[in-house]
C-alpha positions as CSV (number, residue, x, y, z in Angstrom):
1,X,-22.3,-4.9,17.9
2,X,-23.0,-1.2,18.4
3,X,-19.9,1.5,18.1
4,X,-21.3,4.5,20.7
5,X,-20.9,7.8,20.2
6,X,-18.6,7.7,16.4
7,X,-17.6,10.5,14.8
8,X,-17.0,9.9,11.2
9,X,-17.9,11.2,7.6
10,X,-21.3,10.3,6.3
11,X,-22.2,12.3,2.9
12,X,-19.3,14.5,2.8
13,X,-20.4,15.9,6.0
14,X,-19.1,14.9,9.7
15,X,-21.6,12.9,11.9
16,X,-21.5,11.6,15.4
17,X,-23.6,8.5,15.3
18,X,-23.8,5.0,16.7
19,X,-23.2,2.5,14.2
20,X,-25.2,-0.7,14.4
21,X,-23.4,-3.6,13.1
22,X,-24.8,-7.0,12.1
23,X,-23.5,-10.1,10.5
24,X,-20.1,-8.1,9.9
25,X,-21.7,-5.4,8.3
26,X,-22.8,-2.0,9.0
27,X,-26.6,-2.2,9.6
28,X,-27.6,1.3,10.6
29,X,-26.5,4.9,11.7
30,X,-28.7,6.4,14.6
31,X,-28.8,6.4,18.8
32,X,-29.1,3.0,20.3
33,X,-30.0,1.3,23.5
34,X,-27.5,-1.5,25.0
35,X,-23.6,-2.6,25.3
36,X,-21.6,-1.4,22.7
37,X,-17.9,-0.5,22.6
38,X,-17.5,3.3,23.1
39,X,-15.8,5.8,20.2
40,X,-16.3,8.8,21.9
41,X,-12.9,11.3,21.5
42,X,-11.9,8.9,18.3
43,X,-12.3,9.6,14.9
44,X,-13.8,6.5,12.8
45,X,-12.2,5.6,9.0
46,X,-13.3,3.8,7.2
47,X,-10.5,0.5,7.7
48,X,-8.0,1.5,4.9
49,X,-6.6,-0.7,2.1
50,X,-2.7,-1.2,1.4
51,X,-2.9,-1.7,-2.4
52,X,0.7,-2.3,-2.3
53,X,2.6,-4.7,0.3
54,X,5.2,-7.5,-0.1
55,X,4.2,-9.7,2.9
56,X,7.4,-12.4,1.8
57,X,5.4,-15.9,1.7
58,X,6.7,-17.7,0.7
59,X,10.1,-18.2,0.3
60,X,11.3,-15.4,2.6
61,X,9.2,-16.1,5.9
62,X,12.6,-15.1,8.0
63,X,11.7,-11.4,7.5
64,X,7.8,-11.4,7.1
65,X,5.0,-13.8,6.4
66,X,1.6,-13.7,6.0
67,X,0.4,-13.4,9.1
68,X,3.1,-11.1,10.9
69,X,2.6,-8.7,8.0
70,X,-1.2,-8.8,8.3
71,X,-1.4,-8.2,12.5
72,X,1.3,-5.3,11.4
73,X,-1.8,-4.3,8.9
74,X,-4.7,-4.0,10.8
75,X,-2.4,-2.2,14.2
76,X,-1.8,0.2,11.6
77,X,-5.4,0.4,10.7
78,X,-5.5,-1.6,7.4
79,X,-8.1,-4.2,7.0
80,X,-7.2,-5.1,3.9
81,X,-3.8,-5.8,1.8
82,X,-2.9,-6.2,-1.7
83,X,0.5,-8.3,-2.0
84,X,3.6,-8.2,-4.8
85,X,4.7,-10.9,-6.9
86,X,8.2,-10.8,-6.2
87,X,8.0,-13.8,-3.7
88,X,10.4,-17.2,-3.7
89,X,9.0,-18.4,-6.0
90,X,7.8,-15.4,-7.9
91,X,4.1,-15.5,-8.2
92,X,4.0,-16.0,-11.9
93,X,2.5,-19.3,-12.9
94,X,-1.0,-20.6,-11.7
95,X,0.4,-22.9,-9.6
96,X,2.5,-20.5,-7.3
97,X,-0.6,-18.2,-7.5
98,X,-2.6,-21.4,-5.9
99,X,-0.3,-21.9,-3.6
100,X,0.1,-18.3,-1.9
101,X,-3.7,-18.4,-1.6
102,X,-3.5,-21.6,0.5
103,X,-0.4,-19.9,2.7
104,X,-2.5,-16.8,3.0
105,X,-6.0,-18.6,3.7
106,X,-4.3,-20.5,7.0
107,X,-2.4,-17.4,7.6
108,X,-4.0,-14.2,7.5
109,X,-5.6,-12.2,9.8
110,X,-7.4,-9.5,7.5
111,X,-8.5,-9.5,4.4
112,X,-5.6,-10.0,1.2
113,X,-5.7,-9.9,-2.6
114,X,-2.8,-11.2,-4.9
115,X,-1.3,-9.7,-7.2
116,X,-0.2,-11.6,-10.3
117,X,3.2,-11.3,-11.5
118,X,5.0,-11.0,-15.4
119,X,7.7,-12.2,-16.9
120,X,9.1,-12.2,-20.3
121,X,7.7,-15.3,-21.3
122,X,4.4,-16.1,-19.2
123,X,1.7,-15.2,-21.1
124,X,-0.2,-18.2,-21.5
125,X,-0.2,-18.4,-17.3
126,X,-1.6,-14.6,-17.2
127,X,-4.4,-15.7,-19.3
128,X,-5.0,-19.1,-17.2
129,X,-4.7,-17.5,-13.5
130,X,-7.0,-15.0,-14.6
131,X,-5.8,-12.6,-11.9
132,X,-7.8,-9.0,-11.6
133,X,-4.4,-7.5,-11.9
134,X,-1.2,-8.0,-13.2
135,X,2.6,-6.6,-11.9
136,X,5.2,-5.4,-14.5
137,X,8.5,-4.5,-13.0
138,X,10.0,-2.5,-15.6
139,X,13.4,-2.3,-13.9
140,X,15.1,-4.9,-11.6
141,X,13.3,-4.8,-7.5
142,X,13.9,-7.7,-5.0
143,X,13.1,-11.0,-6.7
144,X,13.8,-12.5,-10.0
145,X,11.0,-10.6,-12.2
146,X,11.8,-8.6,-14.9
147,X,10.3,-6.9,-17.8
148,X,12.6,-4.5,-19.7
149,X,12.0,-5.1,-23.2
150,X,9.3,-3.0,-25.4
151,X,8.0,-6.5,-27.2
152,X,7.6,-8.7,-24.0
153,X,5.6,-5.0,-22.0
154,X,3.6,-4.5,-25.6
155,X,2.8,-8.2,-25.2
156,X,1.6,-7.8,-21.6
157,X,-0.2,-4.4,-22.0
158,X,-2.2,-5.5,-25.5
159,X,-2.6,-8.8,-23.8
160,X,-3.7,-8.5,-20.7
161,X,-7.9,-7.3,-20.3
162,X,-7.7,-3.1,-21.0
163,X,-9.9,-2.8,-18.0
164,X,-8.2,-4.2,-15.2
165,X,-5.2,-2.8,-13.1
166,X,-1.8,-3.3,-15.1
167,X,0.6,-2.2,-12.0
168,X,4.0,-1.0,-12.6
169,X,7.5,-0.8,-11.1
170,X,8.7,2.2,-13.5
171,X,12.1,2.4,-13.5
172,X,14.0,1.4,-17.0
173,X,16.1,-1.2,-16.5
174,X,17.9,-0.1,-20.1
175,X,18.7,3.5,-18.6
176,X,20.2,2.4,-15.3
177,X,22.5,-0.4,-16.8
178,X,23.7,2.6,-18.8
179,X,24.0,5.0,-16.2
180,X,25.8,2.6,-14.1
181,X,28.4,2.1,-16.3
182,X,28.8,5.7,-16.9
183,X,29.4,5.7,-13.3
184,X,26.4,7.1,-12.5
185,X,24.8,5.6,-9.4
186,X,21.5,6.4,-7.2
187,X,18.9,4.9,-9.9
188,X,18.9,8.8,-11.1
189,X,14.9,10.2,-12.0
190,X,15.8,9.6,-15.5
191,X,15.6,6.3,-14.9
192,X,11.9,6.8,-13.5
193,X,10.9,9.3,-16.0
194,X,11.5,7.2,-18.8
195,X,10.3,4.2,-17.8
196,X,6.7,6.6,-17.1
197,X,7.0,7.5,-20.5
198,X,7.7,4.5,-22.1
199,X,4.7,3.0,-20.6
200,X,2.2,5.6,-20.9
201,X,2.8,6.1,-24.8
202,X,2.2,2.4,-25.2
203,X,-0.8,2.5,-22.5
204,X,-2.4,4.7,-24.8
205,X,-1.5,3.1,-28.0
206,X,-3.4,0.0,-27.0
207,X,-6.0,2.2,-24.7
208,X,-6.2,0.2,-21.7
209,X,-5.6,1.7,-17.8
210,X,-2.5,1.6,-16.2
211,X,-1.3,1.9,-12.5
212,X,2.4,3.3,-12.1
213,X,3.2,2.5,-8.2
214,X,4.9,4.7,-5.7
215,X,6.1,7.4,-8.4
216,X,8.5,9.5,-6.8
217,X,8.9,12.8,-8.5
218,X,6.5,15.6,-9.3
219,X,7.5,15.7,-13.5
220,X,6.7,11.6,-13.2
221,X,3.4,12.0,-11.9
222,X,2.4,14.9,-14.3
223,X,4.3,13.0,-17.1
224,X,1.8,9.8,-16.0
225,X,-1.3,11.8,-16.1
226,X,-0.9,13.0,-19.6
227,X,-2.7,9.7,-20.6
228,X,-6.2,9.3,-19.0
229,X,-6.0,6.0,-18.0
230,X,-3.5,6.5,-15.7
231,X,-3.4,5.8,-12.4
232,X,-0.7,7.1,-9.5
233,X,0.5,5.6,-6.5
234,X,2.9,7.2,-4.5
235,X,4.4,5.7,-1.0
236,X,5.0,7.3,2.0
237,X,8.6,7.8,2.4
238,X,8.7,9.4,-0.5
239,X,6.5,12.3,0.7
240,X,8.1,12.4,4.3
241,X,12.0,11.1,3.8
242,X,14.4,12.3,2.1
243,X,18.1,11.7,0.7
244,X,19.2,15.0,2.5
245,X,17.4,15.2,5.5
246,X,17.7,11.2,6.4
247,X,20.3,9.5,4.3
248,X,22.7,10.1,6.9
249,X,20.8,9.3,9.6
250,X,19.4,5.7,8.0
251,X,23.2,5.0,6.9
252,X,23.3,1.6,5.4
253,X,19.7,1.3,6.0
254,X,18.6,4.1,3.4
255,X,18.1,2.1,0.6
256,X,14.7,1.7,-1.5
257,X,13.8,1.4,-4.9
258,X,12.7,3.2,-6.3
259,X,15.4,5.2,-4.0
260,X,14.9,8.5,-1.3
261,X,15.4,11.8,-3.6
262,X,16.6,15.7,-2.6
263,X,14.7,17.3,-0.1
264,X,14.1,19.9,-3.2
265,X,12.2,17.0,-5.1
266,X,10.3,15.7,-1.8
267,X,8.8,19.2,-1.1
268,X,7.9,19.2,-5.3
269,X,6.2,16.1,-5.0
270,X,3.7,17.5,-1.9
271,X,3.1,20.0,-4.8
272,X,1.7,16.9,-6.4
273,X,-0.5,16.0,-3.9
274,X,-4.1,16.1,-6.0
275,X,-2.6,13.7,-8.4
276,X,-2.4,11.5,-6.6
277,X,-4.8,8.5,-6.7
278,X,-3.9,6.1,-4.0
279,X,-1.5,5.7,-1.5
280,X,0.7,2.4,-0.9
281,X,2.9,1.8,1.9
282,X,5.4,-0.4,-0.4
283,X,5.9,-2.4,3.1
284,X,9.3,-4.2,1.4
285,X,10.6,-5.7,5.5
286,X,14.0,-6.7,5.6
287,X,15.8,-7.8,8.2
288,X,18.9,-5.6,9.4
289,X,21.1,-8.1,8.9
290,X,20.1,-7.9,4.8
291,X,19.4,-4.0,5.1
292,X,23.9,-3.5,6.0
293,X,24.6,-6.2,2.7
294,X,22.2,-3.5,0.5
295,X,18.4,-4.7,0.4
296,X,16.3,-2.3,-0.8
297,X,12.8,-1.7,1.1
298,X,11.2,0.1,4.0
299,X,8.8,-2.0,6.1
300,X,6.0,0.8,6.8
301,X,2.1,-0.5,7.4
302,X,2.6,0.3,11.1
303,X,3.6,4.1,10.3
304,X,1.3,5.1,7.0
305,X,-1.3,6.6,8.6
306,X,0.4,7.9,11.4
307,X,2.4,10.2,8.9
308,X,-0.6,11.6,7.3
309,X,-2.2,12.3,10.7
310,X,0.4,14.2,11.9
311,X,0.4,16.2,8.3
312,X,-2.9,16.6,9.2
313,X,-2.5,18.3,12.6
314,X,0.4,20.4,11.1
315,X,-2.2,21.7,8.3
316,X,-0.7,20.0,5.1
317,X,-3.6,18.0,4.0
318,X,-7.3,17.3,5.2
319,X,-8.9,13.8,6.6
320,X,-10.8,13.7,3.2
321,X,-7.7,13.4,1.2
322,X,-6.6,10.4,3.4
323,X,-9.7,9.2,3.6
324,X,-10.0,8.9,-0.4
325,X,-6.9,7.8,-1.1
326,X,-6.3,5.6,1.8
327,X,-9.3,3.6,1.6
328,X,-12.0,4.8,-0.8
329,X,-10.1,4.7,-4.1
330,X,-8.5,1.4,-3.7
331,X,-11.8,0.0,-3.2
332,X,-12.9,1.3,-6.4
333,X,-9.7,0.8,-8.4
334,X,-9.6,-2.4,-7.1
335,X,-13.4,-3.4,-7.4
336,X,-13.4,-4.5,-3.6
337,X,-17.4,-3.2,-3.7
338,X,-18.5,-3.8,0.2
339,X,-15.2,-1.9,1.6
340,X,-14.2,1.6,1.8
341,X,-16.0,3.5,3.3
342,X,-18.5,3.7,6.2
343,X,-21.9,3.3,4.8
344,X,-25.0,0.9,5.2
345,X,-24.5,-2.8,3.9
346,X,-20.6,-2.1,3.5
347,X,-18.1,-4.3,5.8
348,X,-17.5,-3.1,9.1
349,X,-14.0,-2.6,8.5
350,X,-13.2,0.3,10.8
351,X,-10.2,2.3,12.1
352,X,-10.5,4.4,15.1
353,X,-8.0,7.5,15.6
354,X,-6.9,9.5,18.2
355,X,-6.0,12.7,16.2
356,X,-4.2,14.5,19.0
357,X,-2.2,11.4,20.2
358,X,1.4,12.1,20.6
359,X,3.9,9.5,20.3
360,X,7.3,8.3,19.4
361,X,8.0,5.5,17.4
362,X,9.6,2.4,18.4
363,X,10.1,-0.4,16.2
364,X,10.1,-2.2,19.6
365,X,6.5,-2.1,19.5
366,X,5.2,-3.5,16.2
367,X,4.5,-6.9,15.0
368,X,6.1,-6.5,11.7
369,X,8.8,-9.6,11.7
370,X,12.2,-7.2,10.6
371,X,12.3,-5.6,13.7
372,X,12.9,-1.8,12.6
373,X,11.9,1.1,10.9
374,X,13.1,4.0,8.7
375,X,11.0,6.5,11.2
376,X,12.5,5.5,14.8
377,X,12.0,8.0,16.9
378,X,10.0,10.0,15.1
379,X,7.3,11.8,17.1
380,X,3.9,11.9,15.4
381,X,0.5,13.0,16.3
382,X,-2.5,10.8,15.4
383,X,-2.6,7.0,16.2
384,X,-4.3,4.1,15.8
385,X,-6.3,3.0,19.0
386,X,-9.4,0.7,18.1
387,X,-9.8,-1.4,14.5
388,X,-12.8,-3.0,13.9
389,X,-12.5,-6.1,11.4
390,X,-15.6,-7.0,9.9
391,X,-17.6,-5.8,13.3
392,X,-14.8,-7.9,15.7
393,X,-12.6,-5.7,18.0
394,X,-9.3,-6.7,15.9
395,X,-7.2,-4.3,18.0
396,X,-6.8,-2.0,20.5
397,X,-3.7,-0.1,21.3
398,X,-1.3,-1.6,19.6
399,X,-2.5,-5.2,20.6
400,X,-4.3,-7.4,18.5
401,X,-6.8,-8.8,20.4
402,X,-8.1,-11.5,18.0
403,X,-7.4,-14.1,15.7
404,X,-9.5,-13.2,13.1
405,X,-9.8,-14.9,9.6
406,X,-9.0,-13.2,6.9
407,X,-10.8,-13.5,2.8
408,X,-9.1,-13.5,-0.1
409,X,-10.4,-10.1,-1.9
410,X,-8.8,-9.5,-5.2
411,X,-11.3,-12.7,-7.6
């Protein structure tokens, strides 16, 4: 396989290249002779990596599974996805952990890591799955796991090897019981910024790294980086929604946990922005039908990168930033060596943009299972025409062309 005429980063700089693929790998950068599909007037990224998805097998295959959620990966230009616990059952014992990776092997259609789940009492299965991460949900999500008290997390974070990814769902479940009964509803920030602090006091206490996923306010994140070992996620529609701007409009379909917040507190957060370590699309699908009865969760892998293009045509951020915290730092966080970025011997996972593409988004047009989206309507500029999934033509123009087999990543 030879990609003509690519335009992509090589060494910090912009090159226009072929790249010469071979045995699913990239084999060469240079001019070559024969067939080949042609880049030319696309941008080439590296294919990106959703650390961060709840793909809903099992247990909940009505509103996702794992191979609807991974076509809706790679036509949104991920090759690779990292998926939640918080399945039916929860994947928090060895033997739901080997069962999700025999769901996923038949199912998926790009590459997929699991991430382990914990509970208050499931220590000895942490230390048998032997998972390269671990989830703590600090405050209650979707699903059944929960930890909230300090001797069960001290357990987990002294426990569980210092150098591997501890993720987090900070929100204290202690603070909002409280607040609700004080009347006080919205899972306030307080709720967020404790649970941070909580967890980075006792991060450091133990020194081992910690993840905190999609933060949502600027005082979080800096709270979070006090400790060095900490690493930030933050999620989309917390950088481009808002409770002011787009709680009426989304109406019963608004909610999220951790939830939308003032427009004041979005526009602090892009204050944020070189914080930020990775970015995770928290794809939570839910049907409609569950979204008007109160689920919380935005489906989104079809719409990530689409945002930060169009941020990127109006001058907010540069392809680097994307690029780095789209695909290169979850590779390294999450020691997926051969992916990335574009580069000789890595996998030829590659996402071909149109930067100046303009186009309205339809829910009508994805192959996520729940059938809408928080952004219909929307007009954006940047979109995915061409992935590449380990030197296959995966997709093109919204269609997924083929069938391919997916690896389990995360060992």
């Amino acid at each position: 396989m030879i990609l003509k005429n690519a335009k992509f980063y090589l060494g910090g700089h912009i090159a226009e290249k072929d790249i010469k693929i071979e045995g699913g790998k990239i084999s060469a950068f240079g001019h070559f002779s024969g067939e080949g599909i042609d880049a030319k007037g696309l941008f080439a990224l590296p294919g990106l990596i959703d650390p961060h998805v709840h793909l809903r097998d099992p247990g909940l295959t009505h509103k996702e599974d794992f191979c609807s959620g991974t076509r809706a990966a790679l036509c949104g230009g991920f090759t690779t996805v990292l998926d939640m616990p918080n399945t039916k059952p929860s994947t928090t014992t060895l033997a739901a952990l080997k069962e999700k990776r025999k769901i996923a092997a038949q199912k998926a259609v790009c590459d997929y890591g699991i991430h382990f789940g914990a509970t208050k009492e499931n220590f000895a299965e942490v230390k048998a799955a032997k998972s390269p991460t671990l989830k703590l949900y600090m405050g209650k999500s979707t699903g059944e796991v929960l930890v909230d008290d300090i001797a069960s997390i001290w357990k987990h974070f002294d426990g569980f090897p210092h150098e591997k990814p501890l993720l987090l769902h900070a929100e204290d479940e202690e603070t909002l019981n409280s607040l609700e009964k004080l009347g006080i509803k919205g899972r306030a920030t307080i709720a967020e910024k404790i649970a941070v602090e909580k967890a980075r006091l006792i991060a450091a206490q133990v020194n081992r790294l910690v993840y905190f996923a999609h933060l949502s306010t600027a005082e979080s994140i800096h709270m979070a980086k006090l400790w060095e070992k900490s690493l930030v996620e933050v999620s989309p529609h917390h950088l481009f929604l808002s409770s002011d701007k787009d709680g009426k409009r989304l109406k019963e379909f608004y909610r999220v946990n951790p939830p939308l917040r003032s427009e004041a507190e979005r526009r602090r957060l892009w204050g944020s922005l070189y914080e930020i370590d990775t970015i995770g699309s928290d794809h939570a699908p839910h049907t409609p039908e569950e979204k008007k009865k109160g689920a919380a969760g935005f489906p989104g892998l079809e719409t990530s990168l689409s945002l930060f293009l169009d941020a990127h045509n109006k001058g907010l951020l540069a392809l680097p930033w994307i690029i780095f915290r789209m695909a290169e730092n979850p590779a390294r966080i999450f020691n997926l060596h051969s992916k990335g970025r574009i580069g000789i011997g890595y996998d030829a996972d590659i996402t071909l943009v149109d930067l100046k593409k303009e186009w309205k988004v339809s829910a009508d047009d994805f192959q996520s299972k729940c059938g809408w989206t928080p952004y219909e309507g929307m007009k954006l500029r940047g979109k995915v025409k061409k992935v590449l999934f380990r030197g296959v033509l995966a997709v093109e123009d919204g269609a997924v062309l083929a069938e391919t087999k997916g690896r389990e990543v995360l060992l």
